[in-house]
C-alpha positions as CSV (number, residue, x, y, z in Angstrom):
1,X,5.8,-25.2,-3.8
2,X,8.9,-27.5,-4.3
3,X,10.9,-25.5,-7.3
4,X,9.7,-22.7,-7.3
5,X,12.9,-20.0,-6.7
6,X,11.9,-18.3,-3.2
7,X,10.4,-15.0,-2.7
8,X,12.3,-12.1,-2.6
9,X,10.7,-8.6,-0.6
10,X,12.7,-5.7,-0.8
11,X,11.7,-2.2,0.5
12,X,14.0,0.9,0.3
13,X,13.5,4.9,0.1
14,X,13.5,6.0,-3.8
15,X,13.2,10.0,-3.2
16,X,11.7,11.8,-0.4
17,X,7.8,11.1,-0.3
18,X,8.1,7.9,-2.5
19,X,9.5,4.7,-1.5
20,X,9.9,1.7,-3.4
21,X,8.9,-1.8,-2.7
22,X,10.6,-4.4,-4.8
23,X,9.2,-8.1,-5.4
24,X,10.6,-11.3,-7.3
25,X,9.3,-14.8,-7.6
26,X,6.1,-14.1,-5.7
27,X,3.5,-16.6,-5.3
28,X,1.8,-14.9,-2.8
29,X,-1.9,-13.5,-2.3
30,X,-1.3,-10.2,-1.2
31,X,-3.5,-8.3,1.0
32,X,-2.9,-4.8,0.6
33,X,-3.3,-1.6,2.4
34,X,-1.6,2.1,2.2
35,X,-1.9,5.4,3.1
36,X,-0.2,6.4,-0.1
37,X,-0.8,6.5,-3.5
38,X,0.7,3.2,-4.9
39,X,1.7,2.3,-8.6
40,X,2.8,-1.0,-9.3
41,X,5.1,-2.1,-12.3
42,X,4.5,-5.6,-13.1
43,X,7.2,-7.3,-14.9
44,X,6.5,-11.1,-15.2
45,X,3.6,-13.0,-14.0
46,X,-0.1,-13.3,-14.7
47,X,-3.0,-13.5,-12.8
48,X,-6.1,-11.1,-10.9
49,X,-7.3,-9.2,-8.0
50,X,-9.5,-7.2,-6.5
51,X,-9.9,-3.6,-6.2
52,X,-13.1,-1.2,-5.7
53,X,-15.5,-4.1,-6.0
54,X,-14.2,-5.4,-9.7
55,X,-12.1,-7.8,-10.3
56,X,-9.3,-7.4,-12.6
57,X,-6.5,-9.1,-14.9
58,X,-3.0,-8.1,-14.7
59,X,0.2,-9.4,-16.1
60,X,3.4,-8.1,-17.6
61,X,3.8,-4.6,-19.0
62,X,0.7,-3.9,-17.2
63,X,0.4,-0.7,-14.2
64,X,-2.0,-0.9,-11.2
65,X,-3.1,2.0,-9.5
66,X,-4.6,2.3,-5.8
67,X,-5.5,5.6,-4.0
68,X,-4.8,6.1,-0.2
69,X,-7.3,3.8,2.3
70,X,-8.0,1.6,-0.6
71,X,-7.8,-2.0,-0.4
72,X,-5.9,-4.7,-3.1
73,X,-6.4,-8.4,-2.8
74,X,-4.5,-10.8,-5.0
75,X,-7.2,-13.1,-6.2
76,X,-5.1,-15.8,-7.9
77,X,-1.4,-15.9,-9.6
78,X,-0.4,-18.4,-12.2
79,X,3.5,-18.0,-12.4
80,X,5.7,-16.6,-9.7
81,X,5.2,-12.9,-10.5
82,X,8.1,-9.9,-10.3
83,X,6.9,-6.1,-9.8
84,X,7.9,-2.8,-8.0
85,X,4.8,-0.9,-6.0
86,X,5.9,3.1,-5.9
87,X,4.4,4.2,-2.7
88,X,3.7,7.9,-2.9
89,X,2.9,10.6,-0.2
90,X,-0.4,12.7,-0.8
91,X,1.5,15.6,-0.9
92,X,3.6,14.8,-3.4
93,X,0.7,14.0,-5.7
94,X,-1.6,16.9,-4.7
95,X,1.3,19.2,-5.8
96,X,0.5,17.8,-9.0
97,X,-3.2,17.5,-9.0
98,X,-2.7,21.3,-8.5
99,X,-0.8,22.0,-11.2
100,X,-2.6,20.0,-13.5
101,X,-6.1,20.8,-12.6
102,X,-5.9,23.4,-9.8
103,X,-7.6,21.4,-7.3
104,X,-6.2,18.5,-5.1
105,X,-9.9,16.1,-5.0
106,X,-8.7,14.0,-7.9
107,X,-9.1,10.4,-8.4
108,X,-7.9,7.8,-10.6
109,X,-10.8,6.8,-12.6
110,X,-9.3,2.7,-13.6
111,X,-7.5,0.5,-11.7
112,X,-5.3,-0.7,-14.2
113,X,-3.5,0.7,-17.3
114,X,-1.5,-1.0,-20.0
115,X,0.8,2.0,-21.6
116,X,4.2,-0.1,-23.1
117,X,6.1,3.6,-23.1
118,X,5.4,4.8,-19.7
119,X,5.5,0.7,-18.2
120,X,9.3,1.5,-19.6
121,X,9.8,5.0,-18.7
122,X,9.0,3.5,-14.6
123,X,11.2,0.5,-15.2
124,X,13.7,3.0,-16.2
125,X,13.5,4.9,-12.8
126,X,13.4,1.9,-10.9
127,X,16.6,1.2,-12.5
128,X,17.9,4.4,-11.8
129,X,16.8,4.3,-7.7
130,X,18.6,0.9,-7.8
131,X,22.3,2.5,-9.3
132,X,21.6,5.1,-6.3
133,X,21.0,7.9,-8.8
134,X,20.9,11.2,-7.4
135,X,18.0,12.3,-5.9
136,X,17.0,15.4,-8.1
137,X,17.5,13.6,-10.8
138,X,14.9,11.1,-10.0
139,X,12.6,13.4,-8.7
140,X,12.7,15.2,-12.1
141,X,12.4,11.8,-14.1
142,X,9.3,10.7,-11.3
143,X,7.6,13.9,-11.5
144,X,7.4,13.9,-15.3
145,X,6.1,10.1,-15.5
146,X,3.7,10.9,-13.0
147,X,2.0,13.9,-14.8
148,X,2.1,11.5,-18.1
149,X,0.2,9.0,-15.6
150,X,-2.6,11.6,-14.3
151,X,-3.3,12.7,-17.6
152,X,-4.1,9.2,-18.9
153,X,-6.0,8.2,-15.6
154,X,-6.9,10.7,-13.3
155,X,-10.2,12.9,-13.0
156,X,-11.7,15.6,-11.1
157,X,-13.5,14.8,-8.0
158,X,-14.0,11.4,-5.5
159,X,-14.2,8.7,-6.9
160,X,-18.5,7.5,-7.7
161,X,-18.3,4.0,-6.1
162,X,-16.7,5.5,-2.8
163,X,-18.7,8.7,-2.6
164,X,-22.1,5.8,-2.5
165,X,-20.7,3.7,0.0
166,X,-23.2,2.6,2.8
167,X,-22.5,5.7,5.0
168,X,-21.8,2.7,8.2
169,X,-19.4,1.1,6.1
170,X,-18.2,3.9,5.5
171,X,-17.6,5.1,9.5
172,X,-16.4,1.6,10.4
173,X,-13.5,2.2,7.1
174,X,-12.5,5.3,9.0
175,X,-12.0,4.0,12.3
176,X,-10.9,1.1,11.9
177,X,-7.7,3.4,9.6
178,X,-7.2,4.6,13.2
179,X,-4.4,2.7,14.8
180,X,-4.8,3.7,19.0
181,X,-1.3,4.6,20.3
182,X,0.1,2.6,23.0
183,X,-3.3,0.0,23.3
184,X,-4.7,-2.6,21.4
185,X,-6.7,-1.9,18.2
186,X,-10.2,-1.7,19.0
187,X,-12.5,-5.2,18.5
188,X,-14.4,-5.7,15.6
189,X,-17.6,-6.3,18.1
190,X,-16.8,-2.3,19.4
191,X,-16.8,-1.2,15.7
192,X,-20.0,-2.7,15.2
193,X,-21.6,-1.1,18.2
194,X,-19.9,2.4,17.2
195,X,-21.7,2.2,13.8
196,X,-24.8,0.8,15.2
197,X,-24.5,-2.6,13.1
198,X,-24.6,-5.9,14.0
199,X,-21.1,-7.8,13.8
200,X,-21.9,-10.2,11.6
201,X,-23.7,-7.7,9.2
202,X,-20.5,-5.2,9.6
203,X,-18.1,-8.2,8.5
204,X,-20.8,-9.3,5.4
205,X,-21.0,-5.6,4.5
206,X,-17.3,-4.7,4.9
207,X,-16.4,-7.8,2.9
208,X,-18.3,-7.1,0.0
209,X,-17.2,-3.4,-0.4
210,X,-13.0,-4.1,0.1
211,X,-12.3,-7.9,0.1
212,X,-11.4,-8.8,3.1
213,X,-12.6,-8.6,6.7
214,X,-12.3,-5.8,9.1
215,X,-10.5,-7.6,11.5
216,X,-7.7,-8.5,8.6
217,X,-8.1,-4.9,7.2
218,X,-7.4,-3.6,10.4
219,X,-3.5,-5.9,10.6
220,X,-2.9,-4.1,7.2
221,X,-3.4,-0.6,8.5
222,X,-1.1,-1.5,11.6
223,X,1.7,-2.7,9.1
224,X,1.3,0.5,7.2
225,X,1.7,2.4,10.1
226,X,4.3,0.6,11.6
227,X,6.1,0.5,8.2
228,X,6.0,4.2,8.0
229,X,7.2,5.0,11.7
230,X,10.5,2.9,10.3
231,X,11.3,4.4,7.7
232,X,11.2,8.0,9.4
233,X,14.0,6.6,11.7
234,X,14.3,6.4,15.1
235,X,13.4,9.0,16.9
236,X,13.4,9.8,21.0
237,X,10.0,8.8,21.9
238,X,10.9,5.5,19.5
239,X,14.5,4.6,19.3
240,X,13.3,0.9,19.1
241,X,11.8,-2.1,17.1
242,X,9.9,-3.0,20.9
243,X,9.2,0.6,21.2
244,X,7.2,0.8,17.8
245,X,5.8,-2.4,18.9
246,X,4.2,-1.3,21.6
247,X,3.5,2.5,20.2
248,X,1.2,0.0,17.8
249,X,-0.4,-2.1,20.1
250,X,1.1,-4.9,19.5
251,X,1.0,-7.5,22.3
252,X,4.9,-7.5,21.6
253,X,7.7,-7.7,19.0
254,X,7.3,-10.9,17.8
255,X,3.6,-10.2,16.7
256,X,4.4,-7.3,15.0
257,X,7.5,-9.4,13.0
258,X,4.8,-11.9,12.2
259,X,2.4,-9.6,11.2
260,X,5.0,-7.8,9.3
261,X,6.3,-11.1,7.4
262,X,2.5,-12.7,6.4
263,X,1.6,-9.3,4.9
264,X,4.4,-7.5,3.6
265,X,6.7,-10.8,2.8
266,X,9.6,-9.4,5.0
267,X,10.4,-9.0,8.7
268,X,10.4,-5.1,10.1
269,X,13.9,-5.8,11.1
270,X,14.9,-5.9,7.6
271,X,13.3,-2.7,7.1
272,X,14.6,-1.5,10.4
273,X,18.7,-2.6,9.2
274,X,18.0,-0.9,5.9
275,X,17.0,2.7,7.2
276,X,19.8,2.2,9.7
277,X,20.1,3.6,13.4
278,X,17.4,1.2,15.2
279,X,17.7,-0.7,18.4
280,X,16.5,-4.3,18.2
């Protein structure tokens, strides 16, 4: 859209277990899938989404909340939108899930929550991750907005609308979270016959429950993973942007790059020169 600034996608380590990805000016539907627990901060825009079959407002000051193998679509914005997304390891959480209720099956029970005190409190550590801050310090400052957090919107046990799914939705969700190493990501049509459900009735069904299809669920759980193996580093077996490429499946590096760019708003080389120590 001619002036309209131009998105910004930043994505950077904030402590160990929780990175940070920071957004500005973003017209963009975003399609989202982690393995984490993600919070996002949003400072300016207005608009809705989806998320566990409801639909949902969300504009400044307001925090959304998505558990691991959930799904967030962007339904519409209205002004170019800035916001921070706190991706958060399982075990970091479940350390606290313990030590709040002594059990680590805990769920948020909302997708949303508007909270003026602890929307600052998070604006104040992103801040913080920004002036490099050291780490202990921000782990403290994290740990104690994230129990204020769970108290206000987390419950025992999984979560009612998940726990009913269709149990075949539910089987094609978990295999199609399983990225194959080294081959391409198995066909919709082989999903369908693993589940025993018609294709068409997989894609209907797997629509309804997460917003999207399973073939463009399955390109967000790749960029997860692919995000994920680049921010460990390079390692032996994957010193390499072509060697994560192909670890993924990915026909090559250029399909993971575009991949990368229409669902996370920024190329994995980006990521890759941030972390440091990757081969092109």
């Amino acid at each position: 859209m001619s002036g309209q600034p131009r998105e910004q996608v930043q994505l950077r380590r904030g402590i160990d277990g929780v990175c940070l990805l920071s957004v500005r000016s973003s017209l963009r539907l975003w399609r989202a899938f982690s393995e984490e627990y993600s919070i996002t901060v949003a400072h300016t825009g207005y608009g809705s989404w989806s998320y566990r079959q409801r639909q949902w407002r969300t504009g400044e000051g307001w925090l959304m909340l998505m558990e691991p193998g959930e799904v967030h679509v962007t339904l519409d914005v209205r002004h170019p939108a800035d916001f921070d997304v706190l991706l958060i390891d399982p075990v970091w959480m479940r350390q606290l899930f313990v030590e709040l209720w002594d059990t680590e099956h805990v769920h948020f029970k909302t997708g949303e929550i508007w909270h003026p005190a602890l929307h600052r409190a998070l604006c104040s550590w992103i801040a913080a991750v920004h002036r490099s801050t050291p780490e202990l310090l921000l782990a403290s400052q994290l740990r104690g907005n994230m129990l204020s957090l769970l108290q206000l919107t987390a419950e025992r046990g999984a979560h009612r609308e998940r726990a009913a799914m269709h149990p075949r939705i539910a089987r094609a969700h978990h295999l199609l979270r399983q990225v194959p190493r080294g081959e391409p990501s198995h066909s919709v049509a082989e999903i369908a016959r693993e589940v025993g459900m018609h294709p068409d009735a997989l894609c209907h069904g797997f629509r309804r429950q997460y917003g999207l299809s399973p073939k463009k669920f399955q390109a967000c759980v790749r960029v997860a993973a692919g995000r994920g193996l680049l921010l460990q580093g390079p390692t032996a077996e994957l010193p390499s942007l072509a060697s994560v490429a192909s670890h993924l499946g990915y026909c090559d590096q250029s399909h993971m790059a575009r991949e990368f760019r229409a669902l996370l708003g920024s190329a994995p080389s980006h990521l890759a020169r941030a972390v440091g120590g990757w081969r092109d």
